[in-house]
ChimeraX commands (.cxc) that place a marker at each C-alpha (Angstrom):
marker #1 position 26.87,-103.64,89.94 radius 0.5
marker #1 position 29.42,-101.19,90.22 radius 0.5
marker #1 position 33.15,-101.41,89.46 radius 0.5
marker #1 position 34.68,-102.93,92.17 radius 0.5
marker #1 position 38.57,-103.35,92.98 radius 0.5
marker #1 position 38.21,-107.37,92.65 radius 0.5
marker #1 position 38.16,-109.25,89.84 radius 0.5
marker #1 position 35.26,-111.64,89.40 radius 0.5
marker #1 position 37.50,-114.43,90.32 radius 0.5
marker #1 position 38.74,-113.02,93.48 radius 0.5
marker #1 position 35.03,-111.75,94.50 radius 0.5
marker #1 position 34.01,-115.35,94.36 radius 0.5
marker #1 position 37.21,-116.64,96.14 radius 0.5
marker #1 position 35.89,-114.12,98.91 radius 0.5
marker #1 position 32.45,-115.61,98.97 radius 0.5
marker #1 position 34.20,-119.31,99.04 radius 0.5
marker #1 position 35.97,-117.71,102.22 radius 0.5
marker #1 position 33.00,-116.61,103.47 radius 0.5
marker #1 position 30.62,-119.78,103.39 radius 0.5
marker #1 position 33.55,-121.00,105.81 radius 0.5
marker #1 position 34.19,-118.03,108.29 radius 0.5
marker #1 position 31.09,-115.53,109.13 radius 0.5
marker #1 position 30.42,-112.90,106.88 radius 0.5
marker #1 position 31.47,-109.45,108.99 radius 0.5
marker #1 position 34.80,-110.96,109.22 radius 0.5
marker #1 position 35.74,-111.58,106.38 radius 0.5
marker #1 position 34.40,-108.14,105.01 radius 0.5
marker #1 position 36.36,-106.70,107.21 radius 0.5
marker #1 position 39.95,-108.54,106.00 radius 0.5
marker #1 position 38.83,-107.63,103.06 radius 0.5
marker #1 position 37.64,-103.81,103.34 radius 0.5
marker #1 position 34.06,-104.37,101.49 radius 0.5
marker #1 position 30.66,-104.33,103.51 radius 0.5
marker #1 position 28.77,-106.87,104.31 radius 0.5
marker #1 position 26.20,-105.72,101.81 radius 0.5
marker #1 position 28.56,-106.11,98.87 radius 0.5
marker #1 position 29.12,-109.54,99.67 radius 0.5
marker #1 position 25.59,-110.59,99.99 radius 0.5
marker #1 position 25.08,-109.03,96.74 radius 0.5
marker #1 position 27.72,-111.01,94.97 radius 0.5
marker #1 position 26.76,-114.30,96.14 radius 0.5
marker #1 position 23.30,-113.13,94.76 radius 0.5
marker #1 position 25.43,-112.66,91.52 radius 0.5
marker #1 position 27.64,-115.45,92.12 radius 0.5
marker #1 position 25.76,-117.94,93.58 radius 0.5
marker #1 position 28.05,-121.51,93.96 radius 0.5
marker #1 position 30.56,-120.67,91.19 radius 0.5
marker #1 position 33.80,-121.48,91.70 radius 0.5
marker #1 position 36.74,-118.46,90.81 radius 0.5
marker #1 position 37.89,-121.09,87.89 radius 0.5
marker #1 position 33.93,-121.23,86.63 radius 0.5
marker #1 position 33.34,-117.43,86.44 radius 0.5
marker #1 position 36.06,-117.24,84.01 radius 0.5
marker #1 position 34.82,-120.05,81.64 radius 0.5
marker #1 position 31.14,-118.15,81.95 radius 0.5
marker #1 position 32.53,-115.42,80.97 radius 0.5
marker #1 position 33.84,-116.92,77.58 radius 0.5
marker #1 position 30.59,-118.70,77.10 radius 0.5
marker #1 position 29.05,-115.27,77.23 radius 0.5
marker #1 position 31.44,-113.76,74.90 radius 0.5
marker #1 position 30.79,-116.86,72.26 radius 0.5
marker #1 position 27.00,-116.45,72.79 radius 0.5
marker #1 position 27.41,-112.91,71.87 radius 0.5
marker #1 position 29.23,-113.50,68.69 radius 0.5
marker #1 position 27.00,-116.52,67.44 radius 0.5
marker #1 position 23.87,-114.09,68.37 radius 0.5
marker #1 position 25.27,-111.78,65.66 radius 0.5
marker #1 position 26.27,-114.08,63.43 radius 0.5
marker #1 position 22.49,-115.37,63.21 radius 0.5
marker #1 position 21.35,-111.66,62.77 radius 0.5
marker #1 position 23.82,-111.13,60.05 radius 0.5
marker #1 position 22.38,-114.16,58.41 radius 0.5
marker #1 position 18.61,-113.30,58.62 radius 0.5
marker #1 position 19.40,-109.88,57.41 radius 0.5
marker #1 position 21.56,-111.93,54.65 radius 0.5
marker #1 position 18.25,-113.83,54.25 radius 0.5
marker #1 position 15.86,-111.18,54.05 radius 0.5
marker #1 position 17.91,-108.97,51.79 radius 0.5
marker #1 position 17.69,-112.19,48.95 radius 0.5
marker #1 position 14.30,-112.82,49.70 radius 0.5
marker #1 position 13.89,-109.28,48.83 radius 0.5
marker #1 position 16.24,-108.87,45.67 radius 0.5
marker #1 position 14.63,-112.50,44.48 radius 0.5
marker #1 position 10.67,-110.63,44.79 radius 0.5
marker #1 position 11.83,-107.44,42.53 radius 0.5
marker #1 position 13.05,-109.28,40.06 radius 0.5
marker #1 position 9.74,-111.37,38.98 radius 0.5
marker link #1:1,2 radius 0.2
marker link #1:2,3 radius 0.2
marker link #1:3,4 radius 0.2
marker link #1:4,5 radius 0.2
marker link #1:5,6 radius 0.2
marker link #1:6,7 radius 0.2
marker link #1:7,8 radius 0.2
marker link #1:8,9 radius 0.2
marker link #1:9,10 radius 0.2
marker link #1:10,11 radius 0.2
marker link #1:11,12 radius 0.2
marker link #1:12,13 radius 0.2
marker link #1:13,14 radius 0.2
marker link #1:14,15 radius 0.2
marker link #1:15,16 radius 0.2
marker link #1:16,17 radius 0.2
marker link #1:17,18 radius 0.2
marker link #1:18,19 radius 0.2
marker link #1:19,20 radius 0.2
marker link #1:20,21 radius 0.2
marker link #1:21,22 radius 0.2
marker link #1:22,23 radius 0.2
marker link #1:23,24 radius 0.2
marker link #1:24,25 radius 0.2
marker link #1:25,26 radius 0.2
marker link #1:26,27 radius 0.2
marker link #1:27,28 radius 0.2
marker link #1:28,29 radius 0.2
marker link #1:29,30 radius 0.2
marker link #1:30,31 radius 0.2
marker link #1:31,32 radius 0.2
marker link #1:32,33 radius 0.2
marker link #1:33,34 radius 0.2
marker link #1:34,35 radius 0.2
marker link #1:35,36 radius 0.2
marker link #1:36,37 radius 0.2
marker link #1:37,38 radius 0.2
marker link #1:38,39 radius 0.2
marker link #1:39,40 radius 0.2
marker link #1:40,41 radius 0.2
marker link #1:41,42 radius 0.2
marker link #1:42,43 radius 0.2
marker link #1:43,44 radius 0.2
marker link #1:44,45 radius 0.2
marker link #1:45,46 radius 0.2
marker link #1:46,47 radius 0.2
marker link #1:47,48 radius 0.2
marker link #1:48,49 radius 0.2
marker link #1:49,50 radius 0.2
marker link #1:50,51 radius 0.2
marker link #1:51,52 radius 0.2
marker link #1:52,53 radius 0.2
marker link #1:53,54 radius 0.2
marker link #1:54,55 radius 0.2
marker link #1:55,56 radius 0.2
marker link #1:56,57 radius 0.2
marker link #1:57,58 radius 0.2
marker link #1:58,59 radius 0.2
marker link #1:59,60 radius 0.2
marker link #1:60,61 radius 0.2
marker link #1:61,62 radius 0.2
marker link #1:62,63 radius 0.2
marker link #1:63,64 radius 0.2
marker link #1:64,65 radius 0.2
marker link #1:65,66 radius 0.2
marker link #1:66,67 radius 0.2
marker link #1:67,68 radius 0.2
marker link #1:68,69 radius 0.2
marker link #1:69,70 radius 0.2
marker link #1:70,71 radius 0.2
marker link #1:71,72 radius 0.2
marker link #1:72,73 radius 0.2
marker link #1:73,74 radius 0.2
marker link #1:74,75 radius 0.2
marker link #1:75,76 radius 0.2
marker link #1:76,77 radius 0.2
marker link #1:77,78 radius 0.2
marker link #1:78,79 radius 0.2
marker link #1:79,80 radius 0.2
marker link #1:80,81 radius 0.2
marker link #1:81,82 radius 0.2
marker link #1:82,83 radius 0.2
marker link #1:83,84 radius 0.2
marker link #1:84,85 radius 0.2
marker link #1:85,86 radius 0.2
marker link #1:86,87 radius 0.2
view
């Protein structure tokens, strides 16, 4: 998706808008096609603004436990390694 002028927050607080009040309208109060908002509620789905920003943390902390596991294995594999040369 490209960078749009909305945060994810206020992207879904336009799709919230526009589950109540028809689609062209509200792209049109809020200068974005139609087809931008049918591809963020795609993205979106039934998030609320609030949720989007907790996902986003939980992504950030998956991120960092996902290389704290590969730092380990490679921790792992580098002893399992050093133990086999010495015998």
């Amino acid at each position: 998706m490209k960078k749009s002028r909305f945060t994810e927050e206020q992207m879904v607080a336009i799709l919230r808008e526009a589950d109540k009040v028809p689609v062209p309208e509200v792209a049109r109060k809020h200068k974005v096609s139609e087809q931008t908002i049918y591809t963020c509620r795609r993205r979106f789905g039934e998030l609320q603004p609030a949720d989007v920003k907790r996902l986003r943390q939980l992504e950030a902390e998956n991120a960092k436990l996902k290389k704290i596991v590969a730092e380990r294995d490679l921790e792992i594999e580098t002893m399992k390694e050093i133990n086999r040369r010495k015998w």
